[in-house]
Structures are given as structure tokens and as C-alpha cells.
C-alpha positions as CSV (number, residue, x, y, z in Angstrom):
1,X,170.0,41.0,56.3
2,X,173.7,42.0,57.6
3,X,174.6,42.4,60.9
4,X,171.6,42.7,64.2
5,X,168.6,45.0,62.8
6,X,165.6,46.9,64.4
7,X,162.6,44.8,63.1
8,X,158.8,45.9,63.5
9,X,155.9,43.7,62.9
10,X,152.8,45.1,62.3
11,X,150.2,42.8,63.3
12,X,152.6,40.7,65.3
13,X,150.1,38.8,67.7
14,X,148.8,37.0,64.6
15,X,149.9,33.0,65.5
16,X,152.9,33.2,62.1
17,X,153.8,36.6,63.0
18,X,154.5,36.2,66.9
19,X,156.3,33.0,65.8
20,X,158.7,35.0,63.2
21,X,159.4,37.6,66.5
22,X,160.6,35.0,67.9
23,X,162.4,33.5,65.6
24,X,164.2,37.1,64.2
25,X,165.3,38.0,68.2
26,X,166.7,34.1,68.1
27,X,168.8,35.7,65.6
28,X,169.6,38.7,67.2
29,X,167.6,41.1,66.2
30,X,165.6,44.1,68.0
31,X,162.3,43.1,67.9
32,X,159.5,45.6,68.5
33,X,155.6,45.1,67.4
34,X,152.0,46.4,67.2
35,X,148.3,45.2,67.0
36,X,145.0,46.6,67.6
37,X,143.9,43.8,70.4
38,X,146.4,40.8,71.8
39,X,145.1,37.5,73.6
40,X,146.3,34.4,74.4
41,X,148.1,32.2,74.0
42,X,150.0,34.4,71.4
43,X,150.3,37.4,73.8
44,X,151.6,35.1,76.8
45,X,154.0,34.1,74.2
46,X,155.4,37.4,73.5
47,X,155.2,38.3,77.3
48,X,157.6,35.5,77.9
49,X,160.1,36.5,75.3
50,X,160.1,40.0,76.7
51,X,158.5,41.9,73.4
52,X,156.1,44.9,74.4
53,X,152.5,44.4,71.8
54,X,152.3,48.3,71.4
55,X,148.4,48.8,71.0
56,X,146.5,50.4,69.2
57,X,147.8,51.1,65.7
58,X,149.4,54.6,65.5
59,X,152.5,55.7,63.3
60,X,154.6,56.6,66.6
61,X,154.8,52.9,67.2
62,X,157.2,53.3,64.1
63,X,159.4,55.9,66.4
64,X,162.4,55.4,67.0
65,X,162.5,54.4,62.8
66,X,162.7,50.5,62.7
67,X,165.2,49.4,59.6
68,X,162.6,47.6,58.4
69,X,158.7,46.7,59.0
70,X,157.2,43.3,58.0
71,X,153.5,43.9,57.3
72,X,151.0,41.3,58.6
73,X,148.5,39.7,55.8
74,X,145.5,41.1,57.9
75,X,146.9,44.6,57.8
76,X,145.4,46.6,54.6
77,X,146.4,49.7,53.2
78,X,144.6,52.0,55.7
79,X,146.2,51.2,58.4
80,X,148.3,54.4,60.2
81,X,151.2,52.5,60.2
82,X,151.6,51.2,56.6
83,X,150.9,54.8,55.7
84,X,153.6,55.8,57.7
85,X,155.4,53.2,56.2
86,X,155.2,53.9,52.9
87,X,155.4,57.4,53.3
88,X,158.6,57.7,55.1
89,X,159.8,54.8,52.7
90,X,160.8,52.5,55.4
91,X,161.6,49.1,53.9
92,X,158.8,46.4,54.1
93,X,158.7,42.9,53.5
94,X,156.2,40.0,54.3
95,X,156.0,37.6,56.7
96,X,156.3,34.5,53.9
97,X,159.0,36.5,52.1
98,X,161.5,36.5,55.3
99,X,161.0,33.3,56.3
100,X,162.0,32.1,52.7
101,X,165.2,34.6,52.8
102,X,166.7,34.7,56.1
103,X,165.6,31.1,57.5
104,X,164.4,28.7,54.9
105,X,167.1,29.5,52.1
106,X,169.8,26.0,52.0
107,X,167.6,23.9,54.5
108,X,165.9,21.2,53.9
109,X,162.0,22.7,54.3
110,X,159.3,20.5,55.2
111,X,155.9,21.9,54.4
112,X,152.2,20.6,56.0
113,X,149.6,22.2,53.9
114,X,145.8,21.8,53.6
115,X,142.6,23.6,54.9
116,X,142.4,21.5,57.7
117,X,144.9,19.9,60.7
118,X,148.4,21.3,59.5
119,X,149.2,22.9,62.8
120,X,148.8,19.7,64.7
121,X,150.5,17.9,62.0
122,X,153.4,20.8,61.8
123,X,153.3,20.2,65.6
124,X,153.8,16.1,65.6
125,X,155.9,16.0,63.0
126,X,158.7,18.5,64.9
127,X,158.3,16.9,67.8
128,X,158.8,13.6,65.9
129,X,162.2,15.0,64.8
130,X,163.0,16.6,68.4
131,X,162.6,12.6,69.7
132,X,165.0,11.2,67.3
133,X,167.4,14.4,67.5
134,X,168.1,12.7,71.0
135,X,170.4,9.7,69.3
136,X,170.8,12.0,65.6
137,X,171.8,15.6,66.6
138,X,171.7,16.0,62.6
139,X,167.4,15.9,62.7
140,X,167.5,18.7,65.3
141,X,164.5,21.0,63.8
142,X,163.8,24.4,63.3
143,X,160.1,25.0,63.3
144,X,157.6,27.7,62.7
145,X,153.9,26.6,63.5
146,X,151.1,28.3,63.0
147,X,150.0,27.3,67.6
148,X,151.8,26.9,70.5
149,X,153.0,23.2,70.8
150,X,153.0,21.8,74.3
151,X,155.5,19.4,73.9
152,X,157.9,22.7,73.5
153,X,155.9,25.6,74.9
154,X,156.3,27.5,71.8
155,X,155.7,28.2,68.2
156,X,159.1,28.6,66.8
157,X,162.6,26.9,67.3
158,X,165.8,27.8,65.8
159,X,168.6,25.2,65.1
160,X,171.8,24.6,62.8
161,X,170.3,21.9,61.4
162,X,169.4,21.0,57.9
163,X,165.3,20.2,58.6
164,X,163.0,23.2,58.9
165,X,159.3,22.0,59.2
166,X,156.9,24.6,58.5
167,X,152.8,25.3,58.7
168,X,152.3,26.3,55.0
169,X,149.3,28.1,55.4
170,X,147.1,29.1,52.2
171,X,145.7,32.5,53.0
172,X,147.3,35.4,50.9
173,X,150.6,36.5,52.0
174,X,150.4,40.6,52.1
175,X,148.3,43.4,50.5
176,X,151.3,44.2,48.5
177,X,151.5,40.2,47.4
178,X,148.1,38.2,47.1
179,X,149.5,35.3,46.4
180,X,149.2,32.1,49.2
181,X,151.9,32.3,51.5
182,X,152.6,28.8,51.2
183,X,154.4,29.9,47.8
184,X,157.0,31.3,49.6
185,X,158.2,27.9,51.2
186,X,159.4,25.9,48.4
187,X,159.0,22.6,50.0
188,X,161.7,19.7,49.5
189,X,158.8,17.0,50.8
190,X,155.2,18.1,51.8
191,X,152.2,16.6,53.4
192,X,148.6,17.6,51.7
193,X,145.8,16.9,54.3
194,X,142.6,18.2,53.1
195,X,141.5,20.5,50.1
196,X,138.0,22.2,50.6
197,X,136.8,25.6,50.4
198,X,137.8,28.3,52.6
199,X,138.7,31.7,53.6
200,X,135.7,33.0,51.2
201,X,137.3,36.6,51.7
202,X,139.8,35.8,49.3
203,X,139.0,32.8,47.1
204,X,136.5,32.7,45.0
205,X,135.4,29.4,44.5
206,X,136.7,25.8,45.1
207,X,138.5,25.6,41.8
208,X,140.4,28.8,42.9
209,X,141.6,27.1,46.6
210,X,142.7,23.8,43.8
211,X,144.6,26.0,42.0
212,X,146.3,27.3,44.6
213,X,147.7,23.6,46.4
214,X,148.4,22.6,42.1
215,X,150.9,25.6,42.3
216,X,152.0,24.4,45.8
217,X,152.3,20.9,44.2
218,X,154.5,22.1,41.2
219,X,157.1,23.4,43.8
220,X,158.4,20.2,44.7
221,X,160.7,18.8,43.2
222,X,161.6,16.0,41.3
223,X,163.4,14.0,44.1
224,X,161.2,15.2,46.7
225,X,158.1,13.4,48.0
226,X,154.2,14.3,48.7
227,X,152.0,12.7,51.4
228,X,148.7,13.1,50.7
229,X,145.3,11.8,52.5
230,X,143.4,9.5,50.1
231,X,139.9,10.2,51.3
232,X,139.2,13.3,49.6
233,X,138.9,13.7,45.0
234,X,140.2,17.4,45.7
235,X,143.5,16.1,47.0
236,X,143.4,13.5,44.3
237,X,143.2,16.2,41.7
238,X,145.4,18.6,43.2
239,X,148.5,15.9,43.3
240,X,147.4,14.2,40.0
241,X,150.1,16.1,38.2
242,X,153.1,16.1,40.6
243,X,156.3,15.5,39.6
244,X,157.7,13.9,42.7
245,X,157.3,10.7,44.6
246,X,153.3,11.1,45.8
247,X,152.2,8.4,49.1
248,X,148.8,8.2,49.8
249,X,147.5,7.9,53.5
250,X,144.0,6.9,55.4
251,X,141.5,4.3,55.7
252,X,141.7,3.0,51.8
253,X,142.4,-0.5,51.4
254,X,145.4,0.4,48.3
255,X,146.4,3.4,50.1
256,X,150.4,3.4,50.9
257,X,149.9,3.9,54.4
258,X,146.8,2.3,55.4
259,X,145.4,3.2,59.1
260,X,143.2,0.4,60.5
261,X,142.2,-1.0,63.6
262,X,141.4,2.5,65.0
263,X,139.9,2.3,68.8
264,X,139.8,5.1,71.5
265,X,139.4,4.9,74.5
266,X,138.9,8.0,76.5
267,X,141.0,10.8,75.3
268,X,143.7,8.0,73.6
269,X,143.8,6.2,70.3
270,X,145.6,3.7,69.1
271,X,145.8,2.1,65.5
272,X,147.8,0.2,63.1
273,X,149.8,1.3,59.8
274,X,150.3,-1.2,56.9
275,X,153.3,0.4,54.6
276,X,152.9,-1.0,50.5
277,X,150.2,-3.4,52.1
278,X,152.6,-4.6,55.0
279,X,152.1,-4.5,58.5
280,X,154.9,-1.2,59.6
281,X,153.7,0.2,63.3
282,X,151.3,0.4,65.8
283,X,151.0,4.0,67.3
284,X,149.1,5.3,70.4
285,X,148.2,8.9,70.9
286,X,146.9,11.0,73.7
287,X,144.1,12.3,71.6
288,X,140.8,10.9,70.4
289,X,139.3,11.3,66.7
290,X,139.9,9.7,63.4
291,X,140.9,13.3,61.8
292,X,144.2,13.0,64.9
293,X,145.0,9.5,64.2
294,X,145.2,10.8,60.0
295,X,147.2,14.0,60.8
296,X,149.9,11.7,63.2
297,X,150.1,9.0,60.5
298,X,150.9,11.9,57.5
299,X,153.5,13.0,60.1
300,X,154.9,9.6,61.1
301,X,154.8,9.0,56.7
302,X,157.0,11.7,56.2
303,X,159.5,11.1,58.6
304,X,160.0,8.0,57.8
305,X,160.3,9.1,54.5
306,X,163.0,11.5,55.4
307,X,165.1,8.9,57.5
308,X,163.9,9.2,60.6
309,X,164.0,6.0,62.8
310,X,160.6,3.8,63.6
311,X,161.3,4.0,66.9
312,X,161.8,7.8,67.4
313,X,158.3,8.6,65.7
314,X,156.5,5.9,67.8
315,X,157.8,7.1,71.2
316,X,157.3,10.8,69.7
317,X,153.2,10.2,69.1
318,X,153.2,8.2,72.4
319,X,154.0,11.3,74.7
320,X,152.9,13.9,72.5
321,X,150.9,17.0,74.0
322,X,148.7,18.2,71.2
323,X,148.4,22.3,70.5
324,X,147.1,25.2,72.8
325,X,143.3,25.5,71.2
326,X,143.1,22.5,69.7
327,X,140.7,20.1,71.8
328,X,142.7,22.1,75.0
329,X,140.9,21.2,78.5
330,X,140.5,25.1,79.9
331,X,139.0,24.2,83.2
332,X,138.0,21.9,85.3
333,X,134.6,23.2,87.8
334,X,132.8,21.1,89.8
335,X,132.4,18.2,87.1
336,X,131.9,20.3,84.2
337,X,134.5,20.3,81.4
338,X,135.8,23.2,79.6
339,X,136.8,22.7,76.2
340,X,138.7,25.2,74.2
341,X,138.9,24.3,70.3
342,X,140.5,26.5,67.0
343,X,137.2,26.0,64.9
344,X,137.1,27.6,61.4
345,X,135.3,25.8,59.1
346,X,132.1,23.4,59.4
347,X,134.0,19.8,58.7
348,X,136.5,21.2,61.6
349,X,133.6,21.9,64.1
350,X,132.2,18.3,62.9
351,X,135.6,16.5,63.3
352,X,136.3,18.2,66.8
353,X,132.5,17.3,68.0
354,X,133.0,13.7,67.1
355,X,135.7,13.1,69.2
356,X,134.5,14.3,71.9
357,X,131.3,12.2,71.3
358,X,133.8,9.1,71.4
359,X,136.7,10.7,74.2
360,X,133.4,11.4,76.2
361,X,130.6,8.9,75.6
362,X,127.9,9.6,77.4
363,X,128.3,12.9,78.4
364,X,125.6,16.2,77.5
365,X,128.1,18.0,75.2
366,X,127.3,21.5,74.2
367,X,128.5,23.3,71.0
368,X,129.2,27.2,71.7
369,X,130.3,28.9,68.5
370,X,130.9,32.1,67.8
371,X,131.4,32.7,63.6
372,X,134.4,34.6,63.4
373,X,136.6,32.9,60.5
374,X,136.0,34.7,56.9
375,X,134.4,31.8,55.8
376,X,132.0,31.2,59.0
377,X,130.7,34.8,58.7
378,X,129.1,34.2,55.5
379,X,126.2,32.0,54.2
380,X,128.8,29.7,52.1
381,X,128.1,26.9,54.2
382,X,124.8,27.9,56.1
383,X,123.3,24.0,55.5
384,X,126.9,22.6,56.7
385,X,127.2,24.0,59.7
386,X,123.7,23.1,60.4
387,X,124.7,19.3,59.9
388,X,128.4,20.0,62.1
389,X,126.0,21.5,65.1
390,X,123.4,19.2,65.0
391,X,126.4,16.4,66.8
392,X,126.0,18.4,69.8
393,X,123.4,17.6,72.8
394,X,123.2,21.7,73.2
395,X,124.2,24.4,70.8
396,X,124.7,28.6,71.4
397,X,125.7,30.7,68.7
398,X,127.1,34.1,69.5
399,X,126.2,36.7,66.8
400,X,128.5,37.2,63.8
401,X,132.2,38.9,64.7
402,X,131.9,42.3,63.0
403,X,129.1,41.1,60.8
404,X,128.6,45.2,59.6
405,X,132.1,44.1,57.6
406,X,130.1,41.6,55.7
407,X,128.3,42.8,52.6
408,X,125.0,41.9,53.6
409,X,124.1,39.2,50.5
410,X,127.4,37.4,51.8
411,X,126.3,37.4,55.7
412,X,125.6,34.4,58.0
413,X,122.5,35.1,59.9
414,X,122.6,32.8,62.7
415,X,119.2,33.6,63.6
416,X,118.7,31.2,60.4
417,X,121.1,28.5,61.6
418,X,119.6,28.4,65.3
419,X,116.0,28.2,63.7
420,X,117.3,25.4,61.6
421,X,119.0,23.1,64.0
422,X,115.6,23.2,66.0
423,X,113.4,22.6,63.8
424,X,115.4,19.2,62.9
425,X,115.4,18.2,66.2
426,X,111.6,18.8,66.7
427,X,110.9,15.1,65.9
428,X,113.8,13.7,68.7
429,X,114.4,14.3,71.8
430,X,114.5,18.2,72.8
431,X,117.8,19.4,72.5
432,X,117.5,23.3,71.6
433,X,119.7,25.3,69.9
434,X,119.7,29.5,71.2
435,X,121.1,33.2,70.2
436,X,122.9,35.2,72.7
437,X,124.8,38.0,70.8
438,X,128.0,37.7,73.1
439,X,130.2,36.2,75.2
440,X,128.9,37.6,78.4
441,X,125.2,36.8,77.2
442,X,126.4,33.5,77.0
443,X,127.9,33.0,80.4
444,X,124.7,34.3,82.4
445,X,122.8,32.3,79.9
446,X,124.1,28.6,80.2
447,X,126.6,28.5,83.2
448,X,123.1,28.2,85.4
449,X,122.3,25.2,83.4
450,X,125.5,23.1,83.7
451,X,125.9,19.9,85.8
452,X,128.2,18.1,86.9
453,X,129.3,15.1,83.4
454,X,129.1,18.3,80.6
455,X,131.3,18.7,78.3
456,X,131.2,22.6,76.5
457,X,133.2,22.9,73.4
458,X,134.0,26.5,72.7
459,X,134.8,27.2,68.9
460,X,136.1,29.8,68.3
461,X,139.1,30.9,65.9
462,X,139.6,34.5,68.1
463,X,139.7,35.9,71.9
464,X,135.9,35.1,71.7
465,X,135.7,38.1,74.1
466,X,136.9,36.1,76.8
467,X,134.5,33.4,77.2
468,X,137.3,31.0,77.8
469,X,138.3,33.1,81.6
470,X,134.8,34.5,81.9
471,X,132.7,30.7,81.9
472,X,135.4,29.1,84.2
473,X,134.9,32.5,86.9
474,X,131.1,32.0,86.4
475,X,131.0,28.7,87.2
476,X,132.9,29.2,90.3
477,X,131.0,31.2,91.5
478,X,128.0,29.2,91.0
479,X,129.9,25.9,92.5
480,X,128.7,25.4,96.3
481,X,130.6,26.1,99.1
482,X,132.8,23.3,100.4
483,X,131.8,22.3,104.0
């Protein structure tokens, strides 16, 4: 684009899409934007950079006429604006499409892909680059993450600089393009974390989420390089053809970079990296769980890989903050802990649950979920997130987010899932599962039954109706008076 445009984003509290407004009025550009309902931490984020979320959807959001609309990959024809759009013949792009024209084009873009942990990889592995941009002004990144990273207090950064680290995210790009978005990125190095089936809205099978990370794959090129975890056969399968440099990381004794010696204590880790079967580093990380310790070792791998010092990613995992969302403490109240956690999927709710288990030992943890991801709302993986649950001292289920949307063959009936976890745990000791069909239901339900040493895990992927404010003010209230 020439010269400073006006630039609406429909949809723009999505996590990518409030990251690109910020990244398009770093470039100069009037920014303006729309959605049917904003939350945090995406709507304090546009707050702060001073961009109005016009709500609800109407076509006189698109007056005064922008020069161009970008069109959210949760917006569907339908929508008052894209019919406006299309019938005044404003131009329109995608999200995936800009960022690979105005931003990406003659940088050097580093991609974290994989159904699960590339925004706190994406996350570590700029602020890994931020560290050694203190004695290299050359590694000075750009990022666009998919979360708010604490470390920076934002999604997006815009530099000069040749390295521009991105969340690739599978999910389709627009309903004009249904192809992944992460197509759009052409990565010069990548990191491939996980490969299982998800967003059931769109793919229809396993082999059709492989086929997507094999294109992915056949992006990069020749010189480039590929990190990718070595505990999964789908990753194997997906990389098995690659034409670059691939490095496999995890807990495999021939992997390239081999964790070992993992321990936690409280909310820390630490562990050790051999390199080609040599001892390399030692890292520590404010974070507890295997699946954290993985995602910071793909992220310290690729760096490395890239030229960036030892010393820079060590000190980088040692102070780093984690992601809003992502194991986040919410509150505080009168002993009991509030745990806020981006859960999507059932090996993400089992990998968040277990460390807590080991950040907390000891402690009653409770599992409240409401199913709100594409895949979680239907019966795909009913017996899974049974098994994911069942970690948890105490479980609530809220009903299924817009389950009416659901064809009703495809639904999750949590009534079915709540009936299952107790009936397992019949035989041990009592430790019920319950229904409550929403966030408010939830709050009168179990805030009476806290104490002081519990530990609720929220898991949720949306606003969750504000359960994360409403618990916290209920349980003040509840806390006795101070003397």
C-alpha cells in the first residue's frame, strides 16, 4: 500500500486481528474496527492503543468509506458488513494476505506452527531475540503473536530489522480463501510442536490437519531449517519429506536436542539440553510442566540455529513472563487461587492440569470448563476429555457455547461427559463432577465450597461470560471481615 490509508478490520478483537491493528497504525495508518462482543485481554489492548471496537456489526461502521476492509476468518458471508463490502466494492483482503505483503515480504520470517503451544513458543522465542538485541541491534524483532506477551505487554512489535517471528496458526484464512493461514507466511526456519486433530469445523479428518503442516513443510526452503518435537508419529510424517535441515527436540534419547533432568519446583523448572548427544545448556523457567520446558527448548533450538548467542536465550527463559491466559494467576482470595488458562483441545486441558498437579502438589484442584473451541463443542473427542478431566480433584462443565450452532449428530452433550467422569471415580475417593449451564450458575454453585489451599483452573478459549471477574467478586464477598 502507498502512502497512510484508512484500514477497517472486521472482526478486529480476534487475538491476530487486534495484533495486525496494531501493527498497520505502527505504520501509520487509520485504523478503525468492529465486532459483535470484545473482552480481554484483546479489548484492553485496543483501549490502550486508542482504537474505538465499534459493536455490533452494522454497515455504518463502514461510514466514512475505509480504502480498504480486511475480513476476519470468523466473519462469513452474512455478515452486514461484508455485504456492504462487497456491494459497494470496497477493496478487501485477509488478515494472512497483509501480513505476507506489507510486513513479512524481504524479512527473514520465523514461523511456530502446531495444534498446540505456538503462542508461548512465538512468545519465548521473541523475547529470546529482544535479550540478545541488547548487545546485536541487528536481532531486534518484529512479532505478531497470536496472546499478549508479558514480557512486552503486547501482541505485536514493529522493527527495521531483518527477523519477523510469527504464530502460524492453521485455521483457514478467510471465507473468500479456505486455505490455512499459515500458507501465507512462507517461513525461512520453522518450529513444528504438535500435529493432532483440531478445529473439527473445518478439517475433516486427521489426514486432512497432516496435509495441511506437509504443505506448510514444503514452504521452506532448501537452506532453511525445521525444529520439530520428536514425541509425536504425526510430526514424524509431516516433516519426513522436507527439503531443509529438520532437528528433532524432546525426551528421545537420539533426538538432536535432548531435554533431560527435568525437575519443578513450585511454579519453576529447570532442565538440561544435550545438542548432537553433547551436553549444550541448562535452562530455568518460571513455569512448571513438561509441555513448557518442550516449547522453550524448540525456541531456545531455533535461535541458536539462527545465530543467536547461548547466553542471550538462557537469560531470556530465566526472566520470561509467560502469556495472558496461559496458566495466568487471576486472583488471589483469601487462600484460594484463580487460574486463568486458553484451553482448546483435550491434550491442552490434560497438559495444563498436570502442571498444576506438580506447581501445586497437594492442593484440591478444580477443573471448570466451559466447551467453546469448534472442536470441544462436538463429540470428536467425548472419551478424551473424559481422561483430561478426570486429573482434576473437582470438575464443572458449563453447557456447550452456542450448542444450537452444532448439527445435533456433531454435539458434545456434557451431560454425557459429567455422567462419565463420575461413574469412574465411583470406586476412589468421591470427587464429583457437576452441570451448571453458565457462568453465573457456576459462581453461586462452587464459590461456597472453596477453602483456603484450592486451586480452580478456568478453561476456557472465550470471555467465558465473565467468570474470570465474576468468581474473584464472589469470593470476596464471601471472605470474612478482617478484625
Amino acid at each position: 500500500m502507498q502512502g497512510k490509508k484508512h484500514i477497517h478490520l472486521i472482526g478486529i478483537c480476534g487475538t491476530a486481528m487486534a495484533s495486525l491493528a496494531g501493527l498497520l497504525q505502527l505504520k501509520g495508518h487509520r485504523v478503525t474496527g468492529s465486532d459483535q462482543a470484545a473482552y480481554p485481554p484483546m479489548s484492553d489492548l485496543l483501549h490502550g492503543l486508542g482504537i474505538t471496537v465499534a459493536e455490533p456489526f452494522t454497515e455504518h461502521n463502514l461510514d466514512p468509506r475505509p480504502d480498504l476492509a480486511i475480513v476476519g476468518n470468523a466473519i462469513s458471508r452474512g455478515n452486514p458488513e461484508v455485504e456492504a463490502v462487497l456491494d459497494q466494492r470496497i477493496p478487501f483482503t485477509s488478515l494472512a494476505q497483509i501480513i505476507h505483503e506489507e510486513f513479512i515480504t524481504g524479512r527473514d520470517s520465523l514461523v511456530i506452527a502446531g495444534t498446540h503451544g505456538k503462542t508461548t513458543t512465538t512468545s519465548m522465542l521473541a523475547w529470546i531475540y529482544e535479550v540478545a538485541s541488547r548487545t546485536d541491534a541487528a536481532l531486534a524483532p518484529s512479532f505478531l503473536i497470536g496472546g499478549v506477551a508479558e514480557n512486552f505487554g503486547t501482541s505485536f512489535q514493529l522493527r527495521d530489522t531483518a527477523p519477523f517471528i510469527l504464530e502460524g496458526d492453521e485455521y483457514d484464512t478467510a471465507f473468500f480463501d479456505k486455505g490455512p493461514k499459515f500458507m501465507h507466511y512462507f517461513p525461512a526456519a520453522l518450529i513444528l510442536t504438535h500435529v493432532e486433530f483440531d478445529h473439527a469445523d473445518i478439517y475433516r479428518d486427521l489426514d486432512a490437519v497432516k496435509t495441511a503442516f506437509k504443505r506448510l513443510v514444503n514452504l521452506v526452503p532448501r537452506h532453511g531449517r525445521i525444529v520439530a518435537y520428536d514425541g509425536a508419529p504425526n510430526v514424524t510424517e509431516c516433516v519426513s519429506r522436507a527439503f531443509c535441515a529438520v532437528e528433532r527436540y524432546g525426551f528421545e534419547a537420539g533426538s538432536f536436542w535432548r531435554v533431560h533432568d527435568l525437575t519443578q519446583s513450585g511454579t519453576q523448572s529447570q532442565w538440561k539440553v544435550d545438542r548432537e548427544g553433547q551436553p549444550w545448556a541448562e535452562f530455568t523457567l518460571a513455569m512448571p510442566g513438561a509441555h513448557n520446558a518442550l516449547n522453550a527448548t524448540a525456541a531456545a533450538a531455533l535461535a541458536f540455529g539462527q545465530g543467536v548467542p547461548l547466553a542471550a536465550i538462557t537469560e531470556a527463559l530465566a526472566t520470561f513472563r509467560s502469556v495472558k491466559r496461559r496458566l495466568e494467576v487471576r486472583a488471589e482470595i483469601n487462600g484460594i487461587t484463580v487460574i486463568d488458562d486458553f484451553a482448546h483441545h483435550p491434550t491442552a486441558i490434560r497438559e495444563t492440569l498436570t502442571a498444576l498437579r506438580a506447581a501445586y502438589p497437594g492442593a484440591r484442584l478444580w477443573a471448570v470448563l466451559e466447551p467453546r473451541s469448534n472442536t470441544l463443542r462436538r463429540n470428536v473427542f467425548e472419551r478424551e476429555l473424559v481422561e483430561s478431566l478426570s486429573l482434576a480433584d473437582q470438575i464443572v462443565l458449563a453447557g456447550v457455547f452456542k450448542q444450537e450452532s452444532i448439527p445435533e449428530a456433531e454435539r458434545l452433550h456434557p451431560e454425557s461427559v459429567v455422567a462419565a467422569l463420575n461413574a469412574r471415580k465411583k470406586q476412589s475417593q468421591p470427587r464429583p463432577a457437576a452441570l451448571h449451564p453458565n457462568a453465573d450458575a457456576i459462581v453461586e454453585a462452587i464459590a461456597p465450597q472453596l477453602r483456603s489451599g484450592d486451586i480452580v483452573a478456568i478453561l476456557s478459549n472465550g470471555g467465558f461470560d465473565g467468570i474470570y471477574e465474576k468468581l474473584p467478586a464472589r469470593l470476596r464477598q464471601l471472605a470474612p471481615a478482617e478484625k
